[in-house]
N, C-alpha and C positions, 0 to 999 in steps of 0.2 A: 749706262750713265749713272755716276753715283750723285744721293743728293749734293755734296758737295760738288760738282761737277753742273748739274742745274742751276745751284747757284749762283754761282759765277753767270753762268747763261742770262738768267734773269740781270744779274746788276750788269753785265753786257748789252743786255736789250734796252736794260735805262739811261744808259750812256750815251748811246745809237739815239734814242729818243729825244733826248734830251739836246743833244747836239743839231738833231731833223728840226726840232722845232725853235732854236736857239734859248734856252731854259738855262736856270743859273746851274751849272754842274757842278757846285760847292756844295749844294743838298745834298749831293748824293751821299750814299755812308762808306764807309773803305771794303766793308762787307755786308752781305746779308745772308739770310739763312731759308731754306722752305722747311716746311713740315708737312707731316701724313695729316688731311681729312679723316676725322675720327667716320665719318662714313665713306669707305671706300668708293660708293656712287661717285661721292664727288670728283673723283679724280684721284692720280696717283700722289700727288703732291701740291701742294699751296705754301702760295708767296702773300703777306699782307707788305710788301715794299712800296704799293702805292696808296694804303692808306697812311703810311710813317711818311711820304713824303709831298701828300696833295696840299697841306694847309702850307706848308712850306715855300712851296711856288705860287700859291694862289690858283689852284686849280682843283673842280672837284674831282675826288676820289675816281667816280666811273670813268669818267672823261679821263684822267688818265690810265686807269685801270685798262679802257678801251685801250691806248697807243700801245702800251705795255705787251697788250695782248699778239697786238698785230707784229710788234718786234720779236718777239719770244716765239710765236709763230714760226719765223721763218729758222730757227735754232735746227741744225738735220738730227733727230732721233725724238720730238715734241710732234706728237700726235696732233694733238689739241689743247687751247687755253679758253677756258670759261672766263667770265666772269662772274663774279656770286656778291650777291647782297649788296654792301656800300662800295665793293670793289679788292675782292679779294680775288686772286687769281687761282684758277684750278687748273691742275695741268696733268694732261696724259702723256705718257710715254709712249713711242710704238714697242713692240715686245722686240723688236733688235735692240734696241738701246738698253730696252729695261733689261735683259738677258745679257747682256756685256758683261755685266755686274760678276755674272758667276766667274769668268776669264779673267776677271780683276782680281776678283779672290785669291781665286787659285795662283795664278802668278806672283801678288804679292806675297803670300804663304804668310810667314812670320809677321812681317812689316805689318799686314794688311790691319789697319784701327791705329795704328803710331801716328803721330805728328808733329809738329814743330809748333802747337799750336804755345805753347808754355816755354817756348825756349829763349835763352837768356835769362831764365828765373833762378838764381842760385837758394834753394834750397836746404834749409838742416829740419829734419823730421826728428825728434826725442818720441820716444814710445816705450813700452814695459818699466826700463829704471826702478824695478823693483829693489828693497833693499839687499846687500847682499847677506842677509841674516835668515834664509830660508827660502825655501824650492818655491819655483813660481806658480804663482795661483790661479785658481779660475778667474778671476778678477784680471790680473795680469794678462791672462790667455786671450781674454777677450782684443786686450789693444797688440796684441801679437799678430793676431790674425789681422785686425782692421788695420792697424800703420804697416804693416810691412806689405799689405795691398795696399793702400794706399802710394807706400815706395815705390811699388812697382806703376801703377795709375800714372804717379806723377811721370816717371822716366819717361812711359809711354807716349806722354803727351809733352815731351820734349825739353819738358825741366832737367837742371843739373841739382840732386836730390842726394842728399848724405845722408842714410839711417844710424839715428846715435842713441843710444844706452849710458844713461849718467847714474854711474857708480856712487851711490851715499855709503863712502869707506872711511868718511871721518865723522868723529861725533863720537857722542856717547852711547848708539845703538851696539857699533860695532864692539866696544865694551864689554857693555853686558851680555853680547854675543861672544866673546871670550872665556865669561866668566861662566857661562851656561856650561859651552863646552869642556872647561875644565872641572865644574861640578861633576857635571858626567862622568869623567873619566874615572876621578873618586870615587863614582860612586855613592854622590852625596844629589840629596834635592835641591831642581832648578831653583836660582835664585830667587825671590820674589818678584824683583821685574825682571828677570830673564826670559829665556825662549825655551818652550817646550816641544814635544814630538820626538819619534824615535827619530827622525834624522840628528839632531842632536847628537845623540848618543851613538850613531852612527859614524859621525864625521871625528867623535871623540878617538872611536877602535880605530879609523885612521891613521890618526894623529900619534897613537900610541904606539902603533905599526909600525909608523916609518921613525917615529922619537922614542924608541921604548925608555930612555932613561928622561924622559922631561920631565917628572914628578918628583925626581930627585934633587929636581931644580929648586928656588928658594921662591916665593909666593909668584915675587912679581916680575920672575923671568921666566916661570912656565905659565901665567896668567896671559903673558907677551906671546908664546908661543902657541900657546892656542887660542889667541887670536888674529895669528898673522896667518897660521897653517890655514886654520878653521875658516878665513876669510876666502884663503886661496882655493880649499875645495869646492867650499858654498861655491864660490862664481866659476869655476870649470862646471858644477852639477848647472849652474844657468845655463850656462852658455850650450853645456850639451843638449838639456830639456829643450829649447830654442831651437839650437840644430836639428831636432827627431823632428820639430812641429816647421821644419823650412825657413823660417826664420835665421837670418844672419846680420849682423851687426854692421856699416860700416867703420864706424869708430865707438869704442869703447871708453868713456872720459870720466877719470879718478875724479871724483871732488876731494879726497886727497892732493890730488897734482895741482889742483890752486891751494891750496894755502901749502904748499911747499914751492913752487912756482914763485910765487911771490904776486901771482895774478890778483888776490884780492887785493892788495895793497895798489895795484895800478887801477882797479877798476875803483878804488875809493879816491886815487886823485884824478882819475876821468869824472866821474860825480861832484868832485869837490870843483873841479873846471867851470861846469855845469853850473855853479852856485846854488846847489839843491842840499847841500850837508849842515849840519848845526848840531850843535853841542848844546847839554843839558842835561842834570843832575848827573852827573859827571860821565854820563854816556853821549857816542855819536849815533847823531839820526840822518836817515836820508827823509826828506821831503815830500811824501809821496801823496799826503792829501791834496797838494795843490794839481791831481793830475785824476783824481776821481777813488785812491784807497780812503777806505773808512778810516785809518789814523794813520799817521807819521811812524817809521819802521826805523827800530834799531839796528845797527850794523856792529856797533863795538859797544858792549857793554862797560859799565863801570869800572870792574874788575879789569878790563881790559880782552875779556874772551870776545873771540870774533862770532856772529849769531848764525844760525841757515843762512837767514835773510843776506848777510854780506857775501854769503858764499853764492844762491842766487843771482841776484846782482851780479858779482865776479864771471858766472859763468853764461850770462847774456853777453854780456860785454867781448867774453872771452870768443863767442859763437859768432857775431857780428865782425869781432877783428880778424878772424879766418875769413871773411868775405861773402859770408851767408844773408843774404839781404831779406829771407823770410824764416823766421824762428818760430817752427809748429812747435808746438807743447800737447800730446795727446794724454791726460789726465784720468785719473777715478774720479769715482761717482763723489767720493768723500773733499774735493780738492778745490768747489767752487768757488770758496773762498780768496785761491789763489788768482782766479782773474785782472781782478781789477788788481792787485800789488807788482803781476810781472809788468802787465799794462803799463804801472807806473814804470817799473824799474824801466822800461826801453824811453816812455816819455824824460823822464830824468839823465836818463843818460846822452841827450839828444834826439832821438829816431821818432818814429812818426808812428805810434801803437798803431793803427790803422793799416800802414803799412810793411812793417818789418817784424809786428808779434802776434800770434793766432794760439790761438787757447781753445783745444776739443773737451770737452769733457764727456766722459764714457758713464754707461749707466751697469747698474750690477746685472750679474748672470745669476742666475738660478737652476741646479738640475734637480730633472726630476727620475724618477723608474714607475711605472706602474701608479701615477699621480702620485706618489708622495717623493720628498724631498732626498736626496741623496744622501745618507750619514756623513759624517766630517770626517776627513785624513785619517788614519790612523797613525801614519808617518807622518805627518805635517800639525797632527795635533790638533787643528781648528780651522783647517781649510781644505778643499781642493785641488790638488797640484796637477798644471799640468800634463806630467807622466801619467796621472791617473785616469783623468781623463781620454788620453789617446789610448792608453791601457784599451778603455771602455770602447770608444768609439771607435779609433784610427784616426789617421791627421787628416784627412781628406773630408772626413763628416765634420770634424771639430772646429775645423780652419772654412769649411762652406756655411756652417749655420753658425757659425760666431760673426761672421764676416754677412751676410745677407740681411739683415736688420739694421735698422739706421740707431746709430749711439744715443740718439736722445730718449729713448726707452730703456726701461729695463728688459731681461732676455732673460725667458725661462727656457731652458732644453731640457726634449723629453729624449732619453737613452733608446728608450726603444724605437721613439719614430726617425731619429736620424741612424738606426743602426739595420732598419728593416730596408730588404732588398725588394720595394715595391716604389709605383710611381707619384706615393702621398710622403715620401720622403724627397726634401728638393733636391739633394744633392746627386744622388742615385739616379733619378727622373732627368736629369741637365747630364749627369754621365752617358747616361745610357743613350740618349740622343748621339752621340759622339762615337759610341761605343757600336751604335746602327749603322752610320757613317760607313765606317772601315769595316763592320761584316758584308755591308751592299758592294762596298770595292772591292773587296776578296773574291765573293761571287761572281762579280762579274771580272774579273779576270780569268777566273775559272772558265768562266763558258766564252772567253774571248773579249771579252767587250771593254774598250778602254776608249780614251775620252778622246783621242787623236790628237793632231796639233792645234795651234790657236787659230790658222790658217783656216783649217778644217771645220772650225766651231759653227754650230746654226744660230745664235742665238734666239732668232725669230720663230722658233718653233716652241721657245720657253712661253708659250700662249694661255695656257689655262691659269683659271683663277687664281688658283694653289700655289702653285709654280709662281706666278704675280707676287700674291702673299708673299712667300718666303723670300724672293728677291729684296724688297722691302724690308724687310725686316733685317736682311743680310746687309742691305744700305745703310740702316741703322747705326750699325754699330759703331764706327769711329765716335759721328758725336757723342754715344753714347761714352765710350770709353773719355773724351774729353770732359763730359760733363761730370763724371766720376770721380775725374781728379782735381779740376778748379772748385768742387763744390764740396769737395774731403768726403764723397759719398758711395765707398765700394758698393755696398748695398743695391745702387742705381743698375751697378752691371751684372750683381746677382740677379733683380729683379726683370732684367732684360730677358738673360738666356733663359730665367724659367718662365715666365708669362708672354715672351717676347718671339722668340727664336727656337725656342723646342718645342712648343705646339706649332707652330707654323709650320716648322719640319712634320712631324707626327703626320699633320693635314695634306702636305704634297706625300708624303709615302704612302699614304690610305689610298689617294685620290690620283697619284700617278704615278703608273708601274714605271720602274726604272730600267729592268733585267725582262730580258725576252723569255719569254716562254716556250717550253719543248722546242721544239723545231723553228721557232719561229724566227724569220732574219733578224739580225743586228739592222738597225736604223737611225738614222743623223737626230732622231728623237730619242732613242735611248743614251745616247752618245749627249747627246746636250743636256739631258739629267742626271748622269754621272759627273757633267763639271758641277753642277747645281748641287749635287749631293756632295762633292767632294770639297767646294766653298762652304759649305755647314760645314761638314767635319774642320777645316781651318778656322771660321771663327769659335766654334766650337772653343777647341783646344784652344785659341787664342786668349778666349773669356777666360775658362778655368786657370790659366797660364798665370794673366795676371791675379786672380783672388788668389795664387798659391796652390792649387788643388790640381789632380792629375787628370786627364784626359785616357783612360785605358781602351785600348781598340779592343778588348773582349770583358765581359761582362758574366 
């Protein structure tokens, strides 16, 4: 029986209750949820469903906790229901039910933690949208890793979820990234606000490669060309960097393509609709202190140039009219500022910031080697990239410990402890459970021993403590994966598999042999601990699946 499965059982038994006694059954909630007693004494699981619903009917708590009991009771695989304290329900499983759990696993396979719990949610996720003026950083790596788990979270739990990358290709960045590169190529020193690092001068020999005559060009048609060239390798070296680290795009969107589109111009007479626009010292403004920004925000200057900010604006608007009813923004440490102004822009343009705009902001990474700080790029000039990084670590270390920490801290990694092959590295420690998994299946194929059919299954022999334990923990998981994704919190599911789900395993392998020994028969007991080991090895893999990271059967 999974917890979700009791559940249900429980607001069944309140139903049955409530109808026995004629009670108003409009109290009742459409759902309810049990959880693990932090002391396993108490029972395998607890319901508080009748203290949320005793003041409601006019009834005390025990007193209903009492009828609760007696319905829930008669549930077939419910051992026993306590009652505890003001009237919380404790409830035991018999070990057939609690054991089904591994035959669930196992047959769900892939599916097993999905659900439809987020479905209907149309989704657009932005994440990395580094500029394209240079390889992506540790900074960047970090929301690589957490939004594109996060993409995966949301899918899981039943969203329709589009991973988007917004290209800053217009402006005056991309400029002086022109001019950079064609210093370069000269042979003359970066501009004073230009971009430094050998990639620069990298993407210059390039450009020279494939245009050997562009210098022969006149200023401002080889200045044009190496910055259209130079624009186009920068974002293939992304998008490949990306690709090494698993990472992949659904849509890719030019902020070039609004102000050629003509998008901004429709999203200023969507705003001007709104009655949120006004003019002043011969610029237009949008309106946005009256929605909680510290001042009113230019969209068209004086001169008539169009600001960020219009282009912002333009491309909320533009994400909302593709049909996306929630607009993540996964942000830098540096970007707080922008909160309360997208805020605005969705309140202004109509929408309900509460409900159709969410704003993460991530915190910096810091590496370390042997406690001190990591030197800066040599090729990136004054940062991190990260190639360099998986360089160091592999994707698998870089994508588990960038992703295992919740974004509202900052995050120092040490090189050597996510790169060491022992069990105080978390990644390794969460591998390796998985990688146990499929060495204990192989063995015992070897010596014959396979799981039978479902038919075949005992579950009620899954009786010892351990075996309990890890069942539980294996129950775990779906909510866990749902709470992961409605809370924007991969982290939640790292912190599962290493504190949760791989000691639990660790403790039934210690505690219950799996594989017979020398001569000793095969038995409907080893045979029901190879599903039980073989449901680990699925959520196992399941968990890493979603954070992006690999599940290796040998170690």
């Amino acid at each position: 029986m999974t917890p979700a499965k009791l559940a249900d059982a429980v607001l069944a038994a309140a139903h049955a209750l409530f109808s026995e006694r004629g009670l108003d059954r409009a109290a009742l909630p459409a759902t309810t949820t049990v959880e693990r007693p932090r002391n396993p004494e108490h029972g395998d699981y607890a319901s508080t469903i009748a203290l949320q619903l005793a003041k409601k009917i006019g009834l005390p708590p025990r007193e209903l906790a009492a009828g609760l009991a007696e319905q829930l009771a008669r549930t077939p695989g419910v051992k026993s229901v306590e009652i505890a304290g003001p009237g919380f329900l404790n409830v035991r499983l018999d070990p057939a039910a609690a054991g089904q759990l591994a035959r669930v696993v196992v047959e769900a396979g892939r599916e097993y933690g999905r659900s439809d719990v987020l479905a209907g949610q149309k989704v657009n996720l932005e994440f990395v949208s580094a500029n394209p003026t240079g390889p992506v950083h540790l900074g960047h790596t970090r929301w690589a890793a957490v939004g594109d788990s996060l993409r995966r979270l949301l899918a899981a739990a039943g969203a329709d979820v589009a991973s988007e990358y917004y290209i800053n290709d217009a402006g005056s960045q991309i400029d002086r990234f022109g001019r950079s590169v064609l210093a370069a190529a000269k042979g003359e020193p970066t501009p004073e606000d230009g971009y430094g690092g050998e990639y620069i001068a990298d993407i210059a020999r390039q450009v020279l490669a494939e245009h050997p005559a562009v210098l022969d060009l006149p200023g401002d048609e080889a200045e044009a060309v190496f910055r259209n060239e130079g624009y186009r390798l920068m974002l293939a070296e992304i998008k490949a960097s990306l690709g090494r680290f698993a990472v992949d795009f659904d849509v890719w969107f030019s902020e070039r393509g609004l102000h050629d589109s003509g998008a901004i111009e429709h999203a200023l007479d969507t705003l001007r609709a709104q009655g949120h626009l006004y003019e002043s010292e011969g610029a237009l403004w949008l309106r946005t202190t009256d929605f909680g920004d510290d001042k009113d925000r230019v969209l068209i200057r004086g001169n008539g140039e169009k600001t960020y900010f219009a282009a912002d604006a333009a491309y909320y608007i533009n994400k909302r009219e593709r049909g996306f009813e929630k607009c993540v923004y996964l942000l830098g440490a540096d970007h707080h500022g922008y909160i309360n102004r997208l805020r605005a822009i969705a309140a202004c343009a109509g929408d309900d910031p509460d409900a159709n705009i969410e704003i993460l902001i991530g915190q910096l990474v810091n590496l370390v080697r042997e406690g001190q700080p990591v030197r800066m790029s040599k090729r990136a000039g004054n940062v991190i990239t990260l190639d360099e990084l998986v360089d160091a670590v592999g994707t698998d270390a870089a994508r588990y410990s960038l992703a295992r920490s919740s974004t509202d801290s900052p995050l120092t990694l040490d090189i050597e402890v996510i790169t060491r092959r022992s069990n105080d590295n978390p990644v390794f420690y969460v591998q390796y459970v998985g990688a146990r998994t499929a060495s204990v299946a192989r063995n015992a194929a070897e010596l014959g021993l396979t799981r039978g059919d479902a038919e075949s299954f005992r579950p009620e022999l899954l009786a010892h403590a351990k075996e309990n334990e890890l069942l539980k923990a294996l129950g775990d998981y779906p909510a866990v994966v749902t709470a992961a994704a409605e809370l924007r919190a991969p982290h939640r599911l790292a912190h599962y598999l290493e504190k949760d789900l791989a000691p639990a395993y660790h403790r039934f392998y210690d505690n219950c042999r799996i594989l017979p020994m020398g001569d000793e028969e095969i038995t409907d007991l080893h045979r029901a601990r190879l599903w039980l080991n073989d449901a680990t090895r699925t959520v196992i893999a399941n968990g890493l699946e979603l954070l992006g990271v690999s599940a290796p059967e040998r170690m």
